[in-house]
N, C-alpha and C positions, 0 to 999 in steps of 0.2 A: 462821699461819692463825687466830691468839686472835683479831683483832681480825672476822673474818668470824661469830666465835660459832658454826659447827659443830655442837658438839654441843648447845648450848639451841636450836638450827631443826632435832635430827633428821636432820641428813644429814654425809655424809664429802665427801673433796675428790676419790676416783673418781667419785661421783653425781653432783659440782657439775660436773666435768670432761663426762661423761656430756651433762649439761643443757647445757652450754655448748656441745657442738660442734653437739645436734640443734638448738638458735635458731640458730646458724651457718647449718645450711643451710638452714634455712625461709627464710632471708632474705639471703642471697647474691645471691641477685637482685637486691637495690637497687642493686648496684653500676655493672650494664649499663644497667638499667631506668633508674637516674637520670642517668647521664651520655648515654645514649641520647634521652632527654625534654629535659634541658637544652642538648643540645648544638642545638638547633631556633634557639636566641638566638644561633647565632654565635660563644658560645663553645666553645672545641678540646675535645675528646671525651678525648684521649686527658691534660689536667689535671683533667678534670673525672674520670674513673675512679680518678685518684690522690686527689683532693679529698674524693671522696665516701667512699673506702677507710679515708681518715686521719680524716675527721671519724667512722663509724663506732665506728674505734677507740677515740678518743679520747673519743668521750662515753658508749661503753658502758663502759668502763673507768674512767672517772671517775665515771659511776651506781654503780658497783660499789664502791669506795672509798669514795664520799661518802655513798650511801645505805645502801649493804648492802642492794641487790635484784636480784632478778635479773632485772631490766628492762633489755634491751637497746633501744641507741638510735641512729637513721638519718636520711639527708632524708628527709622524709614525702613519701608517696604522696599527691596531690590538690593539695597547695599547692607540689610541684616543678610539678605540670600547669600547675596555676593562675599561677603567674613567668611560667614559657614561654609559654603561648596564651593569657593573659589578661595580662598584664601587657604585657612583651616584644613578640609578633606583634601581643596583640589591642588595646592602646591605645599601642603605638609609643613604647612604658618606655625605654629604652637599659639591658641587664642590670647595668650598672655601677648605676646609678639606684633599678633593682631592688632590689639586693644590701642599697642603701640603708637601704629599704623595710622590706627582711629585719633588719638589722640594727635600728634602729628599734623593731620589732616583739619581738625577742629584748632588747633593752634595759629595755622597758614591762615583759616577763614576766619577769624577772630582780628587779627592783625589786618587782614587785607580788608575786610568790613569798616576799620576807620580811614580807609583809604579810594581811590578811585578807579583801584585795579576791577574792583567788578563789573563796572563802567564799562573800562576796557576790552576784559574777556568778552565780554556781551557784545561787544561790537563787533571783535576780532571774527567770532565764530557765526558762523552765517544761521538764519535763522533753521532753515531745511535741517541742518545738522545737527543741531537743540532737540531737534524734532525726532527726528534719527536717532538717536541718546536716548530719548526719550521709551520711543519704541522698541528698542534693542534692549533695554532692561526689561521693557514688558515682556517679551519672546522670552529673556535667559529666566527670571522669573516664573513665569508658564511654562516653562519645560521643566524646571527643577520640582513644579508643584505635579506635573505629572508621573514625572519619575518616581515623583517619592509614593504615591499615591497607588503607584503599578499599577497605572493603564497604562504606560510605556515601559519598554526593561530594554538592557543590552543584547545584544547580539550578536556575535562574533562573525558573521557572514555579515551582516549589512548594517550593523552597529548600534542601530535602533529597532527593535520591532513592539507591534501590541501585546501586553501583560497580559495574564489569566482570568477571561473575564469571568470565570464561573469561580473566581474564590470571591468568598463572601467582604474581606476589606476591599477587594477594590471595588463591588459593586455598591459600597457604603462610598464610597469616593463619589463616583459617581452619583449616586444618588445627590449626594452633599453638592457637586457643579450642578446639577438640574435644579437644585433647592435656588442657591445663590444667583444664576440666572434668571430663575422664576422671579425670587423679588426684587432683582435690579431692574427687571424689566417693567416691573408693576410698582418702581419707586418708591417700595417701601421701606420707611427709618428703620435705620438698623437693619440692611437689610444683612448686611456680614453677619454680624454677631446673630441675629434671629436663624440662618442659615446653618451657622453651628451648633447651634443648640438643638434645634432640629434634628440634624442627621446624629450628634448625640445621643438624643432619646431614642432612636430608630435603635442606634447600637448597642443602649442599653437595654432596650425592652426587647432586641433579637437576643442576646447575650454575646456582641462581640466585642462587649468592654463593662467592667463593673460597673453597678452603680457606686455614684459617692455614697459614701456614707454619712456625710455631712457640707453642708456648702459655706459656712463662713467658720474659720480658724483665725487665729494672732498671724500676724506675717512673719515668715521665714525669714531667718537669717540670711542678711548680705556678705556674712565674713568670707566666705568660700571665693567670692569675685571682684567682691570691692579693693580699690588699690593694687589689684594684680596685676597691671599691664607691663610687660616690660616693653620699657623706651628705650632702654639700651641695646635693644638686638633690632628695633625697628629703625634705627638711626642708622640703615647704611645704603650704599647708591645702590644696592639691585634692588633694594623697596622702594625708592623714587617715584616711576612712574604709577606705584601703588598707591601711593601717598595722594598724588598728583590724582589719581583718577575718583577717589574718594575726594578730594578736594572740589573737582569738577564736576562730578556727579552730582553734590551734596548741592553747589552753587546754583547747577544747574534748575535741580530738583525742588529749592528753595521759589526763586526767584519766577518759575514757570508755575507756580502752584501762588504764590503771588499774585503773580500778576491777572492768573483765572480770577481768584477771588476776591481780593483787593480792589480792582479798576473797577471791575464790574458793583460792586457796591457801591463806588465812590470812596474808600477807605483812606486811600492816600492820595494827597493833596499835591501839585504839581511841583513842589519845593525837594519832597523827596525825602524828607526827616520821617516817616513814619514807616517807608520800607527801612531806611537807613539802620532805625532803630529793630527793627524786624529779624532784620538780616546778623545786628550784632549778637540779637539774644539768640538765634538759632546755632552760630557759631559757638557762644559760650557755652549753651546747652552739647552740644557735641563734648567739648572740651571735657564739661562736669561727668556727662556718658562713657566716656572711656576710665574716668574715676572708679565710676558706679559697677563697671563690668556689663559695657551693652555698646551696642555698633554705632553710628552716625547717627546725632537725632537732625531732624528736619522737621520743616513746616508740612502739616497735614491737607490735602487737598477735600478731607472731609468738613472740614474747619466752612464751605460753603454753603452743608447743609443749616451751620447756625447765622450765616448773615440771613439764609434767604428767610430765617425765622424771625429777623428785621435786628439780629446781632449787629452793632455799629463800633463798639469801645473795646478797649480791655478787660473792660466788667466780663464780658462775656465770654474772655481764656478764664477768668479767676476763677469765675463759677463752676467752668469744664474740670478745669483744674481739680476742683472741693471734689468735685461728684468723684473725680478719678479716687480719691481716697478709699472709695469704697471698694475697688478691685485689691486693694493692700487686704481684705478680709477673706477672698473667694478661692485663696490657693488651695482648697478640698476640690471646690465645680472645676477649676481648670484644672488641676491635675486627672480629671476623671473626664474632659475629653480628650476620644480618640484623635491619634493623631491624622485620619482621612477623611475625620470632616472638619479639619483645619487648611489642610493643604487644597480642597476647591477654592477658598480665597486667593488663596496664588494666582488663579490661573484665574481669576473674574480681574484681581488687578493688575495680571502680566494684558488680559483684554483692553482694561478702560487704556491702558499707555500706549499699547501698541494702536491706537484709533489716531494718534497725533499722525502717523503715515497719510493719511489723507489730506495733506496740506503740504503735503512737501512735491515742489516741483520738479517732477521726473525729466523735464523735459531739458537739463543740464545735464552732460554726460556725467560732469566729475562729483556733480550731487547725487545722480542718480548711482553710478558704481561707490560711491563712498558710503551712500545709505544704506544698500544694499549690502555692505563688508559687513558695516556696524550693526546692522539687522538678525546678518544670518549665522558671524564668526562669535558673537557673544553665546548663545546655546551651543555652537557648534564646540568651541572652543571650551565651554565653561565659566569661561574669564569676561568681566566689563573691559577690562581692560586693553585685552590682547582685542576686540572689539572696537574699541575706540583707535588704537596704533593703526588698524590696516587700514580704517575709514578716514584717519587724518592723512595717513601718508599716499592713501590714494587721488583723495580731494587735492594733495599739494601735484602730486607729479600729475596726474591730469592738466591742470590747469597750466604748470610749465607750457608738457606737449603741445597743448595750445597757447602758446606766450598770450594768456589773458594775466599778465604781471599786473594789471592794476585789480586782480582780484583776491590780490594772495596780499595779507598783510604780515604782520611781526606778530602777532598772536598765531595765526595758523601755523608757520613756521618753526615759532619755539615747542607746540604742541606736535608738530611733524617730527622736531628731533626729539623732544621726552616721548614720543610712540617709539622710534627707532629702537633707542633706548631698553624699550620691553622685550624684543628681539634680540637684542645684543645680551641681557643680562637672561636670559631667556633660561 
């Protein structure tokens, strides 16, 4: 335990053990929740629950090692959405292609993580618009959880209208957001996963889902997704600004999820070596995820509920880590929830993201219309991306109109022409 330092971070390895099992179950959820969103591409459900089990493991446990923090790491919520209904259904990707994509993307952040460019980006792009990114995954998110959920459906008169409230799935939808609200509001651990389970049993005991039959089996074979990505169809310029936006997403999503939990503990030291180190292994874990056959992993913003359990070291991703072992066993329970009392997490986590909006200053026209593109064009559109384009290349030409030239730098810019980019290859 020398090398975790223990006693220079103030804590024991019962506290860090402690820390480790309450992240465990803040975020158990990702397990159903992401093989349940990914499996929409046609890939098996029941490789993807093992996929996303082992990649968990493997990169919270590697954090812990390499960094010595206690940041646990998963596929990220928004940019698994974003593969599936934006990639996959919504431009006709082939997931293999995707995986590409994903890979690609975890290669750029891998390389640019021994570098200064993140540095950079962070500077270049104003804080309001971090923020805005931020938010605009929350909305495209919550929409895609209500969609799926049918308490939203299409309409061919006005594109959106409310789904059927009197069939029985969506009022298990439903019931499942009033669950998940209930105990986020009453702060209860776990409250996602307890949330599921819940409105599970509701659908098992009405009968609008089997029960299991059993809850712990061997873990499913990986071979159906492991190693399938093709690189070579995702290697070309109209994937670019794809690339680019999973790139930036991921950066983003990392480094704001950081900095919540990190600072606020005291975690990382003013030197910088401990996000540094942070930031390498959540790239590498992307890298090994697209291996594995799963979207972008990232650092967990659940990973707060284990500092505030007084989690300080690595010890306490290792421990998250072990416990994750034990979802590698439960592919019976997750295959027997429904899939509408999964999709109310969507829309509690499209809620916690889109709350960053309350900090972003309205009171700039070219923040205020670029936040707003990036807000409303990512559901409207589907797309993170096409999202991101209209909001960069608004925030540039605004600021022209108003020759405010000392507010536009070489980051904004390069980001205004890979937006164009999305448009031209459109």
């Amino acid at each position: 335990m020398r090398m975790f330092n223990l006693e220079g971070h103030g804590t024991t390895v019962k506290t860090e053990a402690m820390a480790g099992f309450t992240t465990f179950l803040t975020m158990m959820y990702i397990v159903p929740v992401n093989a349940i969103i990914m499996s929409n591409t046609g890939m098996p459900m029941d490789a993807l629950i093992t996929a996303t089990a082992l990649i968990t493991i493997f990169s919270t446990i590697l954090n812990g090692f390499w960094a010595n923090t206690p940041i646990a790491m998963s596929v990220g919520m928004g940019l698994n959405a974003y593969f599936t209904f934006g990639l996959v259904l919504g431009m006709g990707i082939p997931w293999q292609t995707a995986l590409g994509v994903v890979f690609f993307s975890g290669i750029i952040f891998l390389v640019l993580s021994f570098t200064k460019f993140r540095v950079w980006i962070m500077e270049s792009v104003p804080k309001d618009l971090r923020r805005a990114i931020s938010a605009g995954i929350g909305g495209f998110i919550a929409f895609i959880g209500l969609k799926e959920m049918g308490m939203i459906v299409d309409n061919p008169a006005v594109l959106v209208s409310l789904g059927d409230f009197k069939d029985s799935n969506v009022l298990l939808g439903v019931v499942g957001l009033l669950l998940v609200f209930a105990f986020q509001a009453w702060r209860v651990k776990g409250a996602f996963i307890l949330a599921v389970l819940c409105a599970s049993v509701i659908a098992w005991v009405t009968g609008l889902a089997p029960y299991p039959t059993e809850i712990f089996s061997m873990p499913a074979s990986m071979a159906p997704i492991v190693f399938e990505l093709d690189i070579a169809s995702a290697f070309s310029l109209a994937l670019l600004p794809v690339i680019v936006t999973f790139l930036i997403t991921d950066m983003f999503d990392s480094l704001g999820t950081l900095a919540g939990v990190g600072y606020r503990a005291g975690i990382f030291k003013d030197d910088g070596k401990e996000l540094q180190k942070t930031l390498e292994a959540d790239a590498a874990a992307t890298v090994a995820g697209s291996l594995m056959g799963v979207s972008t992993t990232t650092s967990f913003i659940e990973s707060a509920s284990g500092v505030e359990e007084g989690g300080r070291t690595g010890l306490t991703a290792v421990f998250t880590g072990l416990f994750f072992i034990l979802t590698l066993f439960m592919l019976p329970l997750f295959k027997a929830i429904p899939a509408n009392a999964i999709y109310p997490v969507l829309v509690m986590v499209g809620v916690l993201m889109f709350s960053e909006l309350a900090n972003v200053n309205f009171k700039d026209i070219a923040t205020s219309c670029a936040t707003f593109l990036i807000v409303i064009m990512m559901p409207l559109t589907y797309s993170i991306t096409n999202g991101l384009a209209f909001g960069f290349i608004a925030f540039l030409l605004i600021k022209v109109l108003k020759r405010e030239f000392d507010e536009i730098n070489a980051g904004i810019v390069a980001l205004a022409v890979i937006s164009f980019l999305v448009f031209f290859f459109h």
